[in-house]
N, CA, C and O atoms as a printed pandas DataFrame, in Angstrom:
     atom_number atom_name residue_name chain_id  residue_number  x_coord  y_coord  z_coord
0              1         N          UNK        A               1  -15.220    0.270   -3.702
1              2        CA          UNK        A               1  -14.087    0.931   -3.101
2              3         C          UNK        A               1  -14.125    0.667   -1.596
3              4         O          UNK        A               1  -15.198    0.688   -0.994
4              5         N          UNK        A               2  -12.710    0.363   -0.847
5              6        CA          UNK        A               2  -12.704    0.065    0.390
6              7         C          UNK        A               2  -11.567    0.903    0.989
7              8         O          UNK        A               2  -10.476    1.045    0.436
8              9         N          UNK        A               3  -11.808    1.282    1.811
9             10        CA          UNK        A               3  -10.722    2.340    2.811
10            11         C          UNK        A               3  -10.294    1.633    4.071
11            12         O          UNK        A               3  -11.204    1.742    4.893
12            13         N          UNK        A               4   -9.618    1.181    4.392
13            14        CA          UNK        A               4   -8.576    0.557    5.424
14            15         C          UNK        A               4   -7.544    1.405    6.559
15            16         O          UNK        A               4   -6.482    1.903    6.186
16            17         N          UNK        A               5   -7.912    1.464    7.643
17            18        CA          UNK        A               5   -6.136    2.146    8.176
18            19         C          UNK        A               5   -5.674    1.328    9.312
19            20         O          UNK        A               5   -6.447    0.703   10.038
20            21         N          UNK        A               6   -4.607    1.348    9.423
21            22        CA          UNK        A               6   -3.396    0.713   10.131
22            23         C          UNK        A               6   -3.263    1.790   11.218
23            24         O          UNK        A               6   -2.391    2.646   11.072
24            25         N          UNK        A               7   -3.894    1.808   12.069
25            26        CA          UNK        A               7   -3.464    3.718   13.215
26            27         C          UNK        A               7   -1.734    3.241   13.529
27            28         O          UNK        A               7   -0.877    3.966   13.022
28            29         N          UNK        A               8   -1.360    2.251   14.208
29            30        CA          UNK        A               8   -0.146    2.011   14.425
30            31         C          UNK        A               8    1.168    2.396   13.514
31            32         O          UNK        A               8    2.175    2.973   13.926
32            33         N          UNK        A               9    0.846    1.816   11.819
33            34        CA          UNK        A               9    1.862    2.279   11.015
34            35         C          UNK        A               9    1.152    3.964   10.645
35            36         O          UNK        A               9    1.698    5.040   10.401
36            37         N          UNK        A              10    0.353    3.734   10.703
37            38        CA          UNK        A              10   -0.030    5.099   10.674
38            39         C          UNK        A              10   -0.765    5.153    8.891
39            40         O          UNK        A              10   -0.793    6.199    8.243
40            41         N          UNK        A              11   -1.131    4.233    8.529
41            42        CA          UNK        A              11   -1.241    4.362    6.851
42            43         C          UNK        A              11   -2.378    3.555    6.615
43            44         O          UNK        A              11   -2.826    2.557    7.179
44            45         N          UNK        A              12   -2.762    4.283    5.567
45            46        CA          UNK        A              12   -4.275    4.476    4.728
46            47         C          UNK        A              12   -4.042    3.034    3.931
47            48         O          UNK        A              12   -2.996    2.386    3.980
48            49         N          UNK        A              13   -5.293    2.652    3.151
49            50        CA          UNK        A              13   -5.627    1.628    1.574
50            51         C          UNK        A              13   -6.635    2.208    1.240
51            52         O          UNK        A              13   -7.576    2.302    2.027
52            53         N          UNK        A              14   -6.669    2.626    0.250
53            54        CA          UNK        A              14   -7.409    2.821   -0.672
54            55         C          UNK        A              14   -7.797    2.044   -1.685
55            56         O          UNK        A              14   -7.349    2.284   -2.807
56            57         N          UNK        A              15   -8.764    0.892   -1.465
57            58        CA          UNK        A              15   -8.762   -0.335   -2.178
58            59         C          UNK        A              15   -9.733    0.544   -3.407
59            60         O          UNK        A              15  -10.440    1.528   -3.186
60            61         N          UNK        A              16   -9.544   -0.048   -4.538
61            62        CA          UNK        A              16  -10.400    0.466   -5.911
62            63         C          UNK        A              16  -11.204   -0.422   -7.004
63            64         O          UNK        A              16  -11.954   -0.104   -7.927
64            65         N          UNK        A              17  -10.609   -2.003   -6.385
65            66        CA          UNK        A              17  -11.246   -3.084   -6.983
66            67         C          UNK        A              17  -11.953   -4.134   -6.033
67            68         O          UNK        A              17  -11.913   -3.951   -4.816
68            69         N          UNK        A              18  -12.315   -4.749   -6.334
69            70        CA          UNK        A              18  -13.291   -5.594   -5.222
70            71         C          UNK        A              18  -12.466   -6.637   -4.536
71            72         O          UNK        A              18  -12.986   -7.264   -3.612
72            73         N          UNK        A              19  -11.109   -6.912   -4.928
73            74        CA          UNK        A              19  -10.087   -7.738   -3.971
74            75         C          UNK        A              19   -8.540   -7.436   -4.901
75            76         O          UNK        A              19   -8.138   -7.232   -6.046
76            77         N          UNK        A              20   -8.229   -7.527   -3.985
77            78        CA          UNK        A              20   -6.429   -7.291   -4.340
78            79         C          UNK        A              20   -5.485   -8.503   -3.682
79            80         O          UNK        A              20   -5.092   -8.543   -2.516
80            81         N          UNK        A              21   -5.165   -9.705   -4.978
81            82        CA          UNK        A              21   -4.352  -10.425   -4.222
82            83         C          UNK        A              21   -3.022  -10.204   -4.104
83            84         O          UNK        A              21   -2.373   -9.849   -5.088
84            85         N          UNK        A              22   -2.468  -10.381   -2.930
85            86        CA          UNK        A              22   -0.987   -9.913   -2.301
86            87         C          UNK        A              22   -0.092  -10.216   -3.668
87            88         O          UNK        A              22    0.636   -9.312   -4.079
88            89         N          UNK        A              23   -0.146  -11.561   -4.415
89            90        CA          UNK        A              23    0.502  -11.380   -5.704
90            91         C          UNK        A              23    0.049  -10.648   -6.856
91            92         O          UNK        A              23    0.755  -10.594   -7.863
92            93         N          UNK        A              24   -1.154  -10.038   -6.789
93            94        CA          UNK        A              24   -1.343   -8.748   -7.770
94            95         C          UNK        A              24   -0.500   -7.692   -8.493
95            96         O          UNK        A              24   -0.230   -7.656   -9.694
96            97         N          UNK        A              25   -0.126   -6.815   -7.496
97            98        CA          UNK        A              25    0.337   -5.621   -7.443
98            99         C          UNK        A              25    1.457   -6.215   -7.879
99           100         O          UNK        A              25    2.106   -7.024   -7.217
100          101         N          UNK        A              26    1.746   -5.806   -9.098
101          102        CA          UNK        A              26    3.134   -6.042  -10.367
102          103         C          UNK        A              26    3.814   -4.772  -10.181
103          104         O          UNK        A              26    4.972   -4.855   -9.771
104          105         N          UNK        A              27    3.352   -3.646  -10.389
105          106        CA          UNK        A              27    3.939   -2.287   -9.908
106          107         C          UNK        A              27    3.447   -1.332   -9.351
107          108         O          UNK        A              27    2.305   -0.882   -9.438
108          109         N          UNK        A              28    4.656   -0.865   -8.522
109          110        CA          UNK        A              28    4.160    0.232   -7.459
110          111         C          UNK        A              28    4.854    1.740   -8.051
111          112         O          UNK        A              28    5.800    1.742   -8.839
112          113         N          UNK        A              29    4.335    2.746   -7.626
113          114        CA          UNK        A              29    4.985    4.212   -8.044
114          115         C          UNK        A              29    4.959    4.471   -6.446
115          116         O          UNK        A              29    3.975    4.400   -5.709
116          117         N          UNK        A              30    6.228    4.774   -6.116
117          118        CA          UNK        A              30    6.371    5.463   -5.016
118          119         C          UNK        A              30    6.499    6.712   -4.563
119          120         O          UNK        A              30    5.830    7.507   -5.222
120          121         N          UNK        A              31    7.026    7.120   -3.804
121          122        CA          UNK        A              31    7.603    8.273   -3.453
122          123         C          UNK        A              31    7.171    9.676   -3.607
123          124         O          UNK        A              31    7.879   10.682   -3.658
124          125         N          UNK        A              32    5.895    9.570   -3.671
125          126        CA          UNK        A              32    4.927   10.675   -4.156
126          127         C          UNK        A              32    4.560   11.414   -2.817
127          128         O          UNK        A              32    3.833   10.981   -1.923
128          129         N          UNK        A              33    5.147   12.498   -2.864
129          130        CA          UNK        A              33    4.967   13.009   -1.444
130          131         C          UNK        A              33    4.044   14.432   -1.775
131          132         O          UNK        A              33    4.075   15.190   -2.744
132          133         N          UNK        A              34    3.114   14.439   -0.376
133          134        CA          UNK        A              34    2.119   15.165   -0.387
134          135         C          UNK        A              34    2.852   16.816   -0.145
135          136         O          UNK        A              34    4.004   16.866    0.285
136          137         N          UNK        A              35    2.151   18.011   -0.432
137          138        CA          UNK        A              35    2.411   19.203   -0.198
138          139         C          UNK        A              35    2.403   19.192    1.364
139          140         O          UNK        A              35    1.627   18.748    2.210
140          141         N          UNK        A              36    3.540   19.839    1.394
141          142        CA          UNK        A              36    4.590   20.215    2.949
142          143         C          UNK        A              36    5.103   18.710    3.243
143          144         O          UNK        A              36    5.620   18.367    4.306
144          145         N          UNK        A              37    4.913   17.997    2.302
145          146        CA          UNK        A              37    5.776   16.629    2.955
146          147         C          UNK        A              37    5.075   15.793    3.889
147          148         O          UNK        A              37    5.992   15.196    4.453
148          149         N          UNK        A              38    3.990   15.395    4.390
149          150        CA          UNK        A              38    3.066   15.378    5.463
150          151         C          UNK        A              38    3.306   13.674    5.301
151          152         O          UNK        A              38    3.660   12.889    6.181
152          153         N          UNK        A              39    3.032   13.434    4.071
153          154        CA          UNK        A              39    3.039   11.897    3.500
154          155         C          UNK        A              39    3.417   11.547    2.626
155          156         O          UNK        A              39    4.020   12.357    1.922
156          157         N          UNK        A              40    3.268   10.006    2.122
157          158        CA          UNK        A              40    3.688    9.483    1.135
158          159         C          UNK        A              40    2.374    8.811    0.564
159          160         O          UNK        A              40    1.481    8.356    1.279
160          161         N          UNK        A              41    2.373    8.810   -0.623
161          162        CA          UNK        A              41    1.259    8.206   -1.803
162          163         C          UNK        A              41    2.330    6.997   -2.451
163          164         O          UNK        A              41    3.452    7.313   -2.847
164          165         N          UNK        A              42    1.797    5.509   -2.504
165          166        CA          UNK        A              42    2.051    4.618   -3.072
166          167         C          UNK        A              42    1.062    3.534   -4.019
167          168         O          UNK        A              42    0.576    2.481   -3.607
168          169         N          UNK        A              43    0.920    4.114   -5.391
169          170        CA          UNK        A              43    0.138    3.537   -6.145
170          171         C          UNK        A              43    0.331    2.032   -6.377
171          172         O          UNK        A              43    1.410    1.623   -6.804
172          173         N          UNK        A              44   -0.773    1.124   -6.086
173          174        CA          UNK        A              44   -0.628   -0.287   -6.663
174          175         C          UNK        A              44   -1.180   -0.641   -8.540
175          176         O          UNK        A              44   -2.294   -0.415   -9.013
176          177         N          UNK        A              45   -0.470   -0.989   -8.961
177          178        CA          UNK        A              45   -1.104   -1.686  -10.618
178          179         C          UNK        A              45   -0.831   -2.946  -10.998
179          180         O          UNK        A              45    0.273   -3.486  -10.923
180          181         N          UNK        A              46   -2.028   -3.517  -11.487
181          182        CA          UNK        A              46   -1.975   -5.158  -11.965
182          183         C          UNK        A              46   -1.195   -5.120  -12.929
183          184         O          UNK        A              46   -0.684   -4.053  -13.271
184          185         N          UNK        A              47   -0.876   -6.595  -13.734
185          186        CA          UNK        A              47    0.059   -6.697  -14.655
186          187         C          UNK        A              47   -0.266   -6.012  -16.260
187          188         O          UNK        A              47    0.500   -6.164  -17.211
188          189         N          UNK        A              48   -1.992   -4.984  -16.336
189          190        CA          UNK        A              48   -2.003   -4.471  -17.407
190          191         C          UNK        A              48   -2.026   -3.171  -17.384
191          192         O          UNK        A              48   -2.479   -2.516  -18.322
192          193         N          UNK        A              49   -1.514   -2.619  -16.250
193          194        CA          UNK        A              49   -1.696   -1.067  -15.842
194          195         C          UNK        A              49   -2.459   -0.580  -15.269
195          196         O          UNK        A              49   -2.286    0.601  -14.967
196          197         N          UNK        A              50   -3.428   -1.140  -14.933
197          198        CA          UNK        A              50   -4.389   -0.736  -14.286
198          199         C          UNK        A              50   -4.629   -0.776  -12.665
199          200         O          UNK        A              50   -4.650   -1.821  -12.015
200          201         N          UNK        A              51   -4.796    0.471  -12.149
201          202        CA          UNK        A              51   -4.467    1.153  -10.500
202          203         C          UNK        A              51   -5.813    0.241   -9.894
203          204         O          UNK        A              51   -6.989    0.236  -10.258
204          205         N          UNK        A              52   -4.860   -0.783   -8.439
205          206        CA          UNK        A              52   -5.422   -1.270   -7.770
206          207         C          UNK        A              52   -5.819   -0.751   -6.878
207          208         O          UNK        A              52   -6.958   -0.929   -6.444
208          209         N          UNK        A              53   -5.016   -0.021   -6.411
209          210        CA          UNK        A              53   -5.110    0.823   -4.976
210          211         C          UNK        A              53   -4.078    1.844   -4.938
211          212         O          UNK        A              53   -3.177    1.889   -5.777
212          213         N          UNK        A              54   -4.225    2.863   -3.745
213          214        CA          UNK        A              54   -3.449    3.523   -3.412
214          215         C          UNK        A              54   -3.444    3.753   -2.081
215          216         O          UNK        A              54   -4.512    3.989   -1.517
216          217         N          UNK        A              55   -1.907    3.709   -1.174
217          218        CA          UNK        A              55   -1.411    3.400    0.413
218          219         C          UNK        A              55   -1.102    4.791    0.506
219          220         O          UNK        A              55   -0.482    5.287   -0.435
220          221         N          UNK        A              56   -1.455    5.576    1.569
221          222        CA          UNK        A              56   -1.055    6.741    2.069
222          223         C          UNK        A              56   -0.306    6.648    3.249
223          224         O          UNK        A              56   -0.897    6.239    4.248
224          225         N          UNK        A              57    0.767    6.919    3.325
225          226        CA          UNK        A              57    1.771    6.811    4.261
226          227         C          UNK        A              57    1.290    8.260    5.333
227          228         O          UNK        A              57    1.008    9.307    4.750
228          229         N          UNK        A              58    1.237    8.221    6.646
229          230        CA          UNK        A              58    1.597    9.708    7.253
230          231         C          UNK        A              58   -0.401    9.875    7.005
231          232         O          UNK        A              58   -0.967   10.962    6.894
232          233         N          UNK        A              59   -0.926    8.861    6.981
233          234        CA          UNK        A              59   -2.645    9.252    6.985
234          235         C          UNK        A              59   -3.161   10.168    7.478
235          236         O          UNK        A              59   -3.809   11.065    6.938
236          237         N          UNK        A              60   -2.772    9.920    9.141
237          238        CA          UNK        A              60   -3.424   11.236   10.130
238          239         C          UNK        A              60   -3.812   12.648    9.403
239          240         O          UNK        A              60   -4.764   13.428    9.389
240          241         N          UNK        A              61   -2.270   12.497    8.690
241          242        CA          UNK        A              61   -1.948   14.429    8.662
242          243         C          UNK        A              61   -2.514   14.634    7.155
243          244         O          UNK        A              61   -3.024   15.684    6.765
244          245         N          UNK        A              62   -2.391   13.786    6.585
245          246        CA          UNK        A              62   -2.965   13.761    4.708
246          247         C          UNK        A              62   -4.446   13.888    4.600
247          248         O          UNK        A              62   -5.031   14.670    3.850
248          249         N          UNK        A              63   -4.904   13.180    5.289
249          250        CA          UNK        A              63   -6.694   12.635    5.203
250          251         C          UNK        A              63   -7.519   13.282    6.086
251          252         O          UNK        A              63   -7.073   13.354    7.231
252          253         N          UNK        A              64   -8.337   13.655    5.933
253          254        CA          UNK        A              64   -9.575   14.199    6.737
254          255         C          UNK        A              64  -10.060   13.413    7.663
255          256         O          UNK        A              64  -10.317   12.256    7.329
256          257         N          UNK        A              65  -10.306   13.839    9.053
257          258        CA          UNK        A              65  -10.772   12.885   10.148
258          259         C          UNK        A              65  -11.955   11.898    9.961
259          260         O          UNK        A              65  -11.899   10.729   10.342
260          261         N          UNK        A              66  -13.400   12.644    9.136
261          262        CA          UNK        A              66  -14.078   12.209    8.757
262          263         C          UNK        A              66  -14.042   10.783    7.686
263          264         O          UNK        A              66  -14.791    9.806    7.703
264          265         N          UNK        A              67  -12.636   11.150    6.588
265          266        CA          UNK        A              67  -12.410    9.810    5.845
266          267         C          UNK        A              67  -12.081    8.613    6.557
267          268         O          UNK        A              67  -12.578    7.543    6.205
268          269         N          UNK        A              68  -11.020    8.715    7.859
269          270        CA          UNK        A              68  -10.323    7.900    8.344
270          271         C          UNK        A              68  -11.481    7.604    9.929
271          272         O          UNK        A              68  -11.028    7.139   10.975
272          273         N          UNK        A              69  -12.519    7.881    9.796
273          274        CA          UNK        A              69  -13.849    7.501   10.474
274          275         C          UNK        A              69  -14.419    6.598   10.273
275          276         O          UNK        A              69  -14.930    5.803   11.063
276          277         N          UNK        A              70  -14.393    6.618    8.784
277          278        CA          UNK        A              70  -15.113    5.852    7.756
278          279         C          UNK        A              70  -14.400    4.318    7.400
279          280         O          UNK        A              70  -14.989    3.296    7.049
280          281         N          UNK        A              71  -13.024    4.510    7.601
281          282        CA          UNK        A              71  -12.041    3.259    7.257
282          283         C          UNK        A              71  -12.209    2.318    8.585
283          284         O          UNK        A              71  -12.429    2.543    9.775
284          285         N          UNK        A              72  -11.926    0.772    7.529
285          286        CA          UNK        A              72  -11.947   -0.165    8.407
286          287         C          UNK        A              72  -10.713   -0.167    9.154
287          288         O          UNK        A              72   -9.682    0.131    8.551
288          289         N          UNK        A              73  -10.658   -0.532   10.684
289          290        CA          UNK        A              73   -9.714   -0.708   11.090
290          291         C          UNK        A              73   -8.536   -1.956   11.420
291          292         O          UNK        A              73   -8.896   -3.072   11.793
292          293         N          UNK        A              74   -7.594   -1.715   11.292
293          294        CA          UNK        A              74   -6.765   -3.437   11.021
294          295         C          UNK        A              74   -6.049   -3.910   11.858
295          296         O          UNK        A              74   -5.526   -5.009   11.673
């Protein structure tokens, strides 16, 4: 598992497999918004269903300082 953030867009990766190629991700679930609205959750899945990752939109306010300590920066 690999944790990534973007401080500029402001958004998380939550990588879950050991590489994710940009043509991977066959489907996304969007629009999953966190309690009080803070962010957005965007699940990645390969072409057999299975969750590649997940992008947290609005990181700062979703994630614990300590997680986003821990993430590489991009």
């Amino acid at each position: 598992m690999k944790i990534t953030y973007d401080k500029e867009a402001d958004a998380a990766y939550v990588q879950l497999v050991d590489e994710v190629r940009d043509d991977e991700a066959s489907t996304q679930v969007h629009s999953i918004e966190t309690p009080g609205r803070k962010g957005e959750i965007i699940i990645d899945f390969d072409a057999e269903g299975r969750i590649l990752g997940v992008e947290i939109l609005g990181a700062k306010d979703v994630l614990r300082e300590k997680t986003l300590a821990l993430a590489e920066r991009l």
